[in-house]
N, C-alpha and C positions, 0 to 999 in steps of 0.2 A: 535523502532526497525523496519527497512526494511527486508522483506522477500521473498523471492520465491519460499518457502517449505510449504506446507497446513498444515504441522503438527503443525506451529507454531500458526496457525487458531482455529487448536480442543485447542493447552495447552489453548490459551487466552479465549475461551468460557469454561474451565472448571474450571482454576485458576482464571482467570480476572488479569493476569498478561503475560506481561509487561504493563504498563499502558497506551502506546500510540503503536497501527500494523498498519503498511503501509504494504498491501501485493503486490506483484508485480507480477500480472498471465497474461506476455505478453508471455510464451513460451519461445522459444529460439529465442533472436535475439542477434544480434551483438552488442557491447557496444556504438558503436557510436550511436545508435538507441538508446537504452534506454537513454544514455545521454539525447538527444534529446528531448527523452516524460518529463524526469525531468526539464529541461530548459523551457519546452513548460507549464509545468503544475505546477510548483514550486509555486506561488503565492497562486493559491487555495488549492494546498496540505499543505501547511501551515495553511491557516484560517483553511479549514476541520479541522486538527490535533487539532487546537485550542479548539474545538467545542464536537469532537466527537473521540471514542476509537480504531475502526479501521475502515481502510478505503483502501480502494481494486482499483487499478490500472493498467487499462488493454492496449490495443494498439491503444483505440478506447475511451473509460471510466474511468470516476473514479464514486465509487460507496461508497457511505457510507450504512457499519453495526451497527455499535452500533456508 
């Protein structure tokens, strides 16, 4: 699941569901931009996902939590 609402952040630390979060906390940009950061970072957003449960992606970062 990709997200841009934090609240999908607290269900999955309370439930442990869905089994794989991608959160997406670059603010507000334009889609061309976000395109961009997925084009840019696609490769290792994969292995992470592989690896680990959620994983947080910023304008600048990506960040593994669990």
């Amino acid at each position: 699941m990709i997200t841009k609402d934090s609240d999908f952040f607290d269900f999955f630390t309370l439930k442990g569901t869905p089994p794989k979060l991608l959160m997406i906390t670059t603010g507000n940009i334009v889609n061309k931009e976000l395109i961009s950061l997925f084009q840019l970072n696609f490769e290792k957003l994969e292995d992470l996902l592989q690896q680990f449960s959620v994983i947080e992606m910023n304008n600048t970062d990506i960040i593994v939590h669990y």
